[in-house]
C-alpha positions in Angstrom: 14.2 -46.7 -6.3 12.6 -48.4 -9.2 14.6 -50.4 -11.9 13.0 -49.1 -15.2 13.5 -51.4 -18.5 11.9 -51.1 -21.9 12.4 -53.7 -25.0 12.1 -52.4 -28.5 13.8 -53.7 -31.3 17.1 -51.9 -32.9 15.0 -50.6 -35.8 12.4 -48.8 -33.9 12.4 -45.3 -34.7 10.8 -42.6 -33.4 10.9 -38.5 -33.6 13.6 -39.2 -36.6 15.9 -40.5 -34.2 16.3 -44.7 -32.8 13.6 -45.3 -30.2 16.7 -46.3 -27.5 18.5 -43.3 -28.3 14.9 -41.0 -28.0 14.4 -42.8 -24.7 17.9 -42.0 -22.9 17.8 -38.5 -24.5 14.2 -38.1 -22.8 15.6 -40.0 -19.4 18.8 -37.3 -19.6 16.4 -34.4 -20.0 14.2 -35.5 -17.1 17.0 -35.2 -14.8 18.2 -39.4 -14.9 21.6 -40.3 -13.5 22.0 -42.6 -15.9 20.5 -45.3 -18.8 22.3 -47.6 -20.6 20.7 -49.9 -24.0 21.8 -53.5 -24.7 21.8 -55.2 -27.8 20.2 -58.8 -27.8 22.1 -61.6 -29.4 19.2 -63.8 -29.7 15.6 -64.2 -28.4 12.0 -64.4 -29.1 9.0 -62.3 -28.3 5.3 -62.2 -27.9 5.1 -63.6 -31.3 7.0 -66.6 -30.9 9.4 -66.2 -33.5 13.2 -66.6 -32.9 15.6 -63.8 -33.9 19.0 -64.6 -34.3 21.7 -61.6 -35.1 23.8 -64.9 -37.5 20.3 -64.3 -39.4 21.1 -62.0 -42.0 17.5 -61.3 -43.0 16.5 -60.5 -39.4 18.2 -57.7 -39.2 17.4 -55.2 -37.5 14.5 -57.1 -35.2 16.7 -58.1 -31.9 15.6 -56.7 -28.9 17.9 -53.7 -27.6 16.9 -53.4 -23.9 17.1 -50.0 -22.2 17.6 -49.6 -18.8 17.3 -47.2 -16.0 17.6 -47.1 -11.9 15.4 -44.1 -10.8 13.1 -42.7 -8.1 9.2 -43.3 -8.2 8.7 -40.0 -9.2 11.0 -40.2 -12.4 9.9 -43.0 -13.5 6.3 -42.0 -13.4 7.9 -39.3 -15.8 9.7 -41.4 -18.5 6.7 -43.5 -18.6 4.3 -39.9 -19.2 6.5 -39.3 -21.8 6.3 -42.1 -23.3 2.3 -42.1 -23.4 2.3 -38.8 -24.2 3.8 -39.5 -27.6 1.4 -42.7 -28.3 4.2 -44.8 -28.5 3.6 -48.8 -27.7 6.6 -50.2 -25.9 6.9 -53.2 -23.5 8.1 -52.4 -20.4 9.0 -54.0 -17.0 9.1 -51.8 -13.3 9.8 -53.3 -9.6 11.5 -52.0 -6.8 15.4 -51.9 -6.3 17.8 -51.6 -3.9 20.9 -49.1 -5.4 23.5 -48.1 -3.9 27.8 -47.3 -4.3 30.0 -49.1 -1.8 
C-alpha cells in the first residue's frame, strides 16, 4: 500500500473544475477506495513566503492537501493521469501499512 498526497493551493483549477476536486474525481474513476483534501490554515512553500488564511489578500493561496491510501499499481495510475494532462503538482509517495481493526 502506498500513501499518495499531492499539495496545490485552493485556487488551482484545472479541466473547469478545482484541481482537489479533478484529482478525487480522477482517484474515484480509477477504482480508489477513498481520498479526502485538507485545507491548510497556514504555511509556506518552495518560495518562502508565509500564507496565512487571517490574510485577506492571500486568499485563495493555502495549501489544500489531498490524500489517498492505495495499491502500487493505482497509484502509478493517478500519477499517469496526472502527467498525462501536463499538470505540475508536488507530490509525496512511501509505503504504508493500512488496515481496519
Amino acid at each position: 500500500m502506498n500513501q499518495l498526497i499531492f499539495y496545490v493551493t485552493e485556487k488551482q483549477h484545472h479541466a473547469g473544475k478545482l484541481l482537489y476536486e479533478w484529482l478525487l474525481q480522477e482517484a474515484r474513476e480509477l477504482g480508489v477506495h477513498g481520498g479526502s483534501a485538507f485545507h491548510a490554515m497556514a504555511g509556506f512553500g518552495r518560495h518562502g513566503r508565509l500564507h496565512e488564511e487571517t490574510f485577506f489578500e492571500l486568499a485563495g493561496e493555502l495549501a489544500v492537501k489531498v490524500e489517498f491510501i492505495l495499491d502500487d499499481l493505482l497509484a502509478e495510475q493517478l500519477l499517469s493521469r496526472v502527467r498525462a494532462q501536463g499538470l505540475e503538482v508536488f507530490y509525496v509517495r512511501y509505503p504504508v501499512q493500512a488496515g481496519i481493526i
